[in-house]
C-alpha positions, 0 to 999 in steps of 0.5 A: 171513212166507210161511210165517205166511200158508201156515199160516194158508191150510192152517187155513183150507182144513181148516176150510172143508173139516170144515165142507163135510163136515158140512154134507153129514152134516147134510143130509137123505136126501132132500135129498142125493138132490135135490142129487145129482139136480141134481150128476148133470144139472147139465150139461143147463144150463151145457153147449150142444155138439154134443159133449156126450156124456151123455144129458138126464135125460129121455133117460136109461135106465131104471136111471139113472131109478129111481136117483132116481124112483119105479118107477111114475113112471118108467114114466110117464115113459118111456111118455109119451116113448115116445109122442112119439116114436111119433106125431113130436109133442111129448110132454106134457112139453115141457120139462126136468123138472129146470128147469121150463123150455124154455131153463134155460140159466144157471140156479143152483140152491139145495137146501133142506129144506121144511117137510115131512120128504118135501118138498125144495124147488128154488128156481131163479134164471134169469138174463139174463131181461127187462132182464137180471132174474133170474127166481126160481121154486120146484120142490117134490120130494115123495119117498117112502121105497122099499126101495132108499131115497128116490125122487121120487114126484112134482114140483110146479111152481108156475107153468109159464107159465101161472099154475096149479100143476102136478104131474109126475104129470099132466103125464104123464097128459094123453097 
């Protein structure tokens, strides 16, 4: 009988596992390089140590950057932090890129083709919000294809809090 359930679980497990496979063949380009962003980074939201050793996404080198950025944004990027810290304010970008927040602490994430071929949507659920609500929002990659392959030409946050859109590029160019 054990042996019945050891074939049945092994079937199982190889099914689960072709159909993982497949799903990551089927995905697009673009939204294999969002879910690898988000794969790479996902400690910024489930890791609060003194010893966490991996710099946030913001903090990261410039190679680490334009793994996932356009060069040009990521130029943007590194001078607008590069500013903030010069003058010892906060930069424009006072809040986690990936996230669209300040506090993305318990945040999951699902990863999804938009209706556009160069758009890659993150739909973000925060929870332990207001009366333990989860808080449900929407972040929009635009990406472009570069000769090192698809890069994040820009991100499109719906609402930051304030009920207007915004976009990472002039987020960047209000310094």
């Amino acid at each position: 009988m054990a042996l019945k359930y050891l074939r049945i679980l092994f079937i199982w497990t190889a099914l689960y596992g072709v159909s993982i496979g497949l799903a990551a063949e089927t995905a697009s380009p673009q939204v294999r390089l969002v879910t690898k962003l988000y794969e790479d980074f996902a400690f910024e939201v489930v890791i609060n140590s003194p010893a966490r050793t991996r710099p946030y996404f913001i903090r990261s080198p410039r190679a680490t950057l334009n793994r996932y950025l356009m060069p040009d944004l990521t130029a943007s990027l590194l001078r607008n932090l590069r500013m903030g810290d010069k003058t010892n304010e906060e930069s424009s970008l006072d809040f986690g890129p990936l996230w669209g927040s300040q506090d993305p602490m318990g945040s999951w994430v699902t990863i999804s083709d938009a209706k556009k071929s160069d758009v890659v949507e993150v739909e973000i659920t925060q929870h332990g919000g207001p009366d333990n609500e989860p808080n449900r929002y929407s972040i929009f990659y635009t990406l472009k294809r570069s000769k090192a392959g698809w890069r994040i030409d820009d991100i499109l946050y719906m609402d930051l809090g304030d009920g207007e859109q915004h976009t990472l590029r002039n987020i960047l160019r209000t310094d």
